[in-house]
C-alpha positions in Angstrom: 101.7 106.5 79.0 100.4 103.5 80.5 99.2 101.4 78.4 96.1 100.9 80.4 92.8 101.2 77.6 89.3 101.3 78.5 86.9 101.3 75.6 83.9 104.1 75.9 82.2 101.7 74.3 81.2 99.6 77.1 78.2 100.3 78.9 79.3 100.1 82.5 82.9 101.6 84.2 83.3 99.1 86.7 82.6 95.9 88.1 84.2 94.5 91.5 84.0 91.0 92.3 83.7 89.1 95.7 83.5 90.0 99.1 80.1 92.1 100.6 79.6 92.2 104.6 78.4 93.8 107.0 80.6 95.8 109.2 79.6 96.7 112.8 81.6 99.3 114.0 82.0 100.2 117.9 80.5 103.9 118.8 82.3 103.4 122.4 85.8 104.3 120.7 89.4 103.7 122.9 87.9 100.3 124.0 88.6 96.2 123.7 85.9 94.9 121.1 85.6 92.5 124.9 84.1 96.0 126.3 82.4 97.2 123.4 78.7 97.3 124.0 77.3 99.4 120.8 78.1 99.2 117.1 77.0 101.0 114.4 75.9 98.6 111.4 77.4 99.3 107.7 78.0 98.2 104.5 81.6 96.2 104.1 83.7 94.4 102.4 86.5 95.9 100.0 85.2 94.9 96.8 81.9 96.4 98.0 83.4 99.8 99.2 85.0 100.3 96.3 82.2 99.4 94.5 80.1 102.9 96.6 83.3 105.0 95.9 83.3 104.5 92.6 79.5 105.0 92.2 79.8 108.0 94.6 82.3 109.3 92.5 80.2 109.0 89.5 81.1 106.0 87.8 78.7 103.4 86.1 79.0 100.8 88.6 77.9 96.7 88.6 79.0 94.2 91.1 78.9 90.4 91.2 78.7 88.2 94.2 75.9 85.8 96.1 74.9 87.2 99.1 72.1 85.4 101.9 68.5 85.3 101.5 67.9 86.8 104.8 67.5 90.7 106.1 71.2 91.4 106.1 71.4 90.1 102.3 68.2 92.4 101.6 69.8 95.3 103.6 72.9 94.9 100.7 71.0 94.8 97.6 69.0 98.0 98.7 71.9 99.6 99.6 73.9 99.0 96.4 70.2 100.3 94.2 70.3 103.5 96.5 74.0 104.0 95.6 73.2 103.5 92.2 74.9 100.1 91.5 73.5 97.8 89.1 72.7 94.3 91.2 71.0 92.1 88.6 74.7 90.0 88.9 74.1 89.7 92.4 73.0 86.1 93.2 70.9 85.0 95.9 72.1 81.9 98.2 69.8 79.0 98.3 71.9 76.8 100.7 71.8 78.4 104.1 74.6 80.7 103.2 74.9 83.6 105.5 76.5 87.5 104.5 79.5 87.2 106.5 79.9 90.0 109.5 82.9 92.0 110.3 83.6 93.2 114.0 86.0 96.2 114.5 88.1 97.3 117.2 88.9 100.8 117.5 91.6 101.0 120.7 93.3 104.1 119.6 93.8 106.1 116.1 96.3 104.1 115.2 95.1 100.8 116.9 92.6 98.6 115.2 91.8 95.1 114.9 89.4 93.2 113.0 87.3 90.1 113.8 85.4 88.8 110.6 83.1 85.7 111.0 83.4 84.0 107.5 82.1 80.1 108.1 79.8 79.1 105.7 79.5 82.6 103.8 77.4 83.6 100.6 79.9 85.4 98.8 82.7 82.2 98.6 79.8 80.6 97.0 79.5 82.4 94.3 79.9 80.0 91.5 81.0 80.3 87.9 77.6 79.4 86.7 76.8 83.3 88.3 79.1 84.8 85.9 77.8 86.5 82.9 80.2 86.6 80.1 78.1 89.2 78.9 78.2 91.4 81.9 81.9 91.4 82.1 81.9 91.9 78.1 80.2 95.1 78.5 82.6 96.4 81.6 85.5 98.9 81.0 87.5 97.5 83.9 86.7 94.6 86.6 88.2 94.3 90.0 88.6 90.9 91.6 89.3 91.0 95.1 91.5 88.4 96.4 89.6 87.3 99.0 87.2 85.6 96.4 90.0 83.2 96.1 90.3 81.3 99.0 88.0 78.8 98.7 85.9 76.8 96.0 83.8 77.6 93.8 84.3 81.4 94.4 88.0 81.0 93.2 86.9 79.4 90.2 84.1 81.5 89.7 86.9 84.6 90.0 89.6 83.1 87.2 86.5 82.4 85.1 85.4 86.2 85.1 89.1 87.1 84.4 89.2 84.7 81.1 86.1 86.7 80.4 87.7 90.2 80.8 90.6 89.2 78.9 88.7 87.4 75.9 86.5 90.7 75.6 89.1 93.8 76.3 88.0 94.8 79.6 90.9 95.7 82.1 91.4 93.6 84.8 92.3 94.7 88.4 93.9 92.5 91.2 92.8 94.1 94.6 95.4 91.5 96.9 92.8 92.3 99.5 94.5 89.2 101.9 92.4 88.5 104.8 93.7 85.1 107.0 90.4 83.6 107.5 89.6 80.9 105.1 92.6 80.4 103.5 94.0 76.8 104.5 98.0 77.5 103.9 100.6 79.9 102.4 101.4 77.9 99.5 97.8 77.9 98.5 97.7 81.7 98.7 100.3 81.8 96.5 98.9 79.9 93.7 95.8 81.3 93.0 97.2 85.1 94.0 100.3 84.3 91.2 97.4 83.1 88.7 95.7 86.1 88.8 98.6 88.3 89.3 100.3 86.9 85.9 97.1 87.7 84.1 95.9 91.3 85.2 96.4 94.6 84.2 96.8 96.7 87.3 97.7 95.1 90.3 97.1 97.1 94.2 98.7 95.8 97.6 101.0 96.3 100.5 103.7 96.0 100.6 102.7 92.8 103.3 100.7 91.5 100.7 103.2 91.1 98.1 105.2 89.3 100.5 103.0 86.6 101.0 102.3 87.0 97.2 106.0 86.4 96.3 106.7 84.0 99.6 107.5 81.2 97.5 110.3 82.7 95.0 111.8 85.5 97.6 111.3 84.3 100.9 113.0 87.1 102.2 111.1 89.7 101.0 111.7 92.0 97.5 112.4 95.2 97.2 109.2 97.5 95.9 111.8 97.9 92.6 112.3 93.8 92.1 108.4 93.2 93.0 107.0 95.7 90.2 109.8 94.3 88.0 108.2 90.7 88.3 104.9 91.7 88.4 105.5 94.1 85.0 107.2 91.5 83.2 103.9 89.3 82.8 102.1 92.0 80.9 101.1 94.3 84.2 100.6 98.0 83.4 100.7 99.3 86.6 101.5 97.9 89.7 101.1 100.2 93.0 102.6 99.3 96.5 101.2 100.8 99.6 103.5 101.2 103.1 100.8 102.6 105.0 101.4 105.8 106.7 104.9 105.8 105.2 102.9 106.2 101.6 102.7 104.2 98.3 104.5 104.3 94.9 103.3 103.2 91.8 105.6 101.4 89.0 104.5 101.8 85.1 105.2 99.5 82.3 107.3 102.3 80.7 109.3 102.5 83.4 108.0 105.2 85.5 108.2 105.8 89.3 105.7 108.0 91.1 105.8 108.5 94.7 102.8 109.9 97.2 103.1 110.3 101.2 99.9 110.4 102.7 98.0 113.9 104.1 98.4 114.9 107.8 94.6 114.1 108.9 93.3 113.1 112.4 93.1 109.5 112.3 90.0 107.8 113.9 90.6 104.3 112.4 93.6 102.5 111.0 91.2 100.6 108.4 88.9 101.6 105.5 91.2 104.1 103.9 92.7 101.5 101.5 89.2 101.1 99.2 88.6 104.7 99.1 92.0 105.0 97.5 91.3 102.3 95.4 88.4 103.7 94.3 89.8 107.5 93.8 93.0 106.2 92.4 91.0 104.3 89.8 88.6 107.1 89.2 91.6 109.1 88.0 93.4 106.5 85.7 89.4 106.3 83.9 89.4 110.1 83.4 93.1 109.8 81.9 95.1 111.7 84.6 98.6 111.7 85.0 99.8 108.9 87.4 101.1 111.4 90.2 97.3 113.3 90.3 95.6 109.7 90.6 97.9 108.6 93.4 97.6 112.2 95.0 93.8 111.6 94.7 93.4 108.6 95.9 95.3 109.9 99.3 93.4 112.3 99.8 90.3 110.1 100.1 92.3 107.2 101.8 93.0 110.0 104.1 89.3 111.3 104.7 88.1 107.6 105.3 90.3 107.0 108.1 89.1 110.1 109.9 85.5 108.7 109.6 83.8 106.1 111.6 82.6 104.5 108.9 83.9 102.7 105.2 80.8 102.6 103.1 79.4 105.3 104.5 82.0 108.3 104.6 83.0 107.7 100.9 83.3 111.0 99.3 82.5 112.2 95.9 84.8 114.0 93.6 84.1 117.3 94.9 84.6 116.6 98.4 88.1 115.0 98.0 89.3 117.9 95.8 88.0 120.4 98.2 90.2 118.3 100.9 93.2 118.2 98.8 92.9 122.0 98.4 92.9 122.7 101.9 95.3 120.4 103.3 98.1 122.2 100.8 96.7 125.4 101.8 97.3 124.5 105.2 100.5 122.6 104.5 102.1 123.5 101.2 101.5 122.9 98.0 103.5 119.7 97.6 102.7 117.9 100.8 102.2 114.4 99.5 104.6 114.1 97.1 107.5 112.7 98.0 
């Protein structure tokens, strides 16, 4: 067991916090982003895909963030009500914020870089006055993204909806989400990740990101065994640790270990496949699966986002990822992900 609780009696599953974008996405593939000369525009941002996986995967979804008064901040709030995502917590900037804008490079499969412009962005000023205690009151489960803490007042604005969640019962989820830009030095990073890290219930990273995470008391790097450890001893339920193509592993307050190696899939893009396993390994632990089936869910639709050009766009629904799952071990055995 777990330990993890979410009350059916809260109106709304889920409720990510922080970053929205836009992503443009190059359509001439194999090339520098220098020679790129089309892009195809989506929705972005991690707490925002996971946000549309979880809502494509059925979920009662909410979301709270500030994004621009502008087209592109339009363009996300009528995107979210056609997914089905509640948006009345989404505030609207008033200061000449802009939605910040994500540039990809796709060189090869397994080649991809990222260029985000994030100067001046509406999301980091979301600000705790734009928290409803109310809203988070009536959420099973919240995900704050740890991008949101970088800078003022978004930071603030985060560890105020986690008091929230933990005053009212509703779980809280620590995305590590770590993304260079904004953050001012390592030692910062480590404070505000360690304050929310101390105080969640689930916490989902790399194993890169709990370096920097930990940087301060190992400096040389933990084991995936001494991290959870840590992490579990301040109240954590589950902790999960992803090595990329090498797989993840997820550590349970009761001691258990369970292992998952990702499915063979033709990779189109290194980058996206980390919120639809978010979302799909999330969706499981709500429907009160066994650890194993949520991490073997969430790689298969980790797996079918990274074969898609697109994040937002491509993220499949509960029917789709089974039906994926179900071919892939028909094709390659029936245990083929777990390690």
């Amino acid at each position: 067991m777990t330990g993890i609780q979410f009350y059916d009696s809260k109106t709304m599953d889920i409720v990510p916090i922080g970053r929205v974008a836009i992503d443009f996405n190059p359509v001439d593939l194999n090339k520098p982003l220098a020679e790129s000369t089309t892009f195809r525009k989506y929705l972005g941002g991690s707490p925002a895909n996971i946000a549309v996986g979880m809502a494509r995967l059925g979920k009662r979804v909410g979301f709270i963030s500030k994004v621009s008064d502008d087209q592109f901040g339009r363009f996300v709030i009528s995107y979210f009500k056609k997914e089905g995502i509640d948006t009345s917590n989404i505030a609207v900037a008033k200061n000449g914020e802009s939605l910040g804008l994500t540039f990809t490079e796709i060189l090869s499969p397994t080649e991809s870089s990222i260029l985000m412009y994030r100067n001046g962005v509406a999301d980091l000023a979301l600000a705790p006055e734009d928290v409803s205690e109310d809203y988070i009151k009536n959420a099973k489960a919240i995900v704050i993204s740890g991008t949101a803490l970088a800078v003022s007042p978004s930071r603030e604005a985060a560890l105020l909806a986690m008091e929230y969640a933990k005053k009212h019962g509703t779980v809280v989820i620590f995305d590590i989400d770590y993304r260079s830009y904004n953050w001012k030095s390592k030692a910062e990073l480590v404070i505000y990740y360690s304050a929310i890290a101390r105080a969640s219930d689930i916490i989902l990273g790399s194993r890169e990101e709990y370096n920097l995470m930990e940087s301060v008391v190992a400096p040389a790097g933990c084991s995936d065994q001494e991290t959870a450890d840590r992490w579990l001893a301040y109240g954590n339920k589950i902790i999960v640790i992803k090595h990329g193509k090498e797989g993840s592993t997820a550590y349970t307050g009761d001691g258990g270990i369970y292992k998952i190696k990702p499915f063979p899939v033709k990779v189109l893009k290194s980058f996206g496949g980390g919120d639809a396993y978010a979302s799909a390994f999330l969706y499981g632990l709500m429907a009160g699966w066994e650890i194993v089936d949520c991490l073997e869910f969430g790689s298969g639709a980790a797996a079918m986002l990274v074969a898609s050009h697109s994040c937002s766009d491509a993220m499949p629904g509960v029917d789709a990822i089974r039906e994926f799952i179900r071919k892939a071990k028909e094709e390659y055995g029936e245990m083929v992900v777990r390690a």
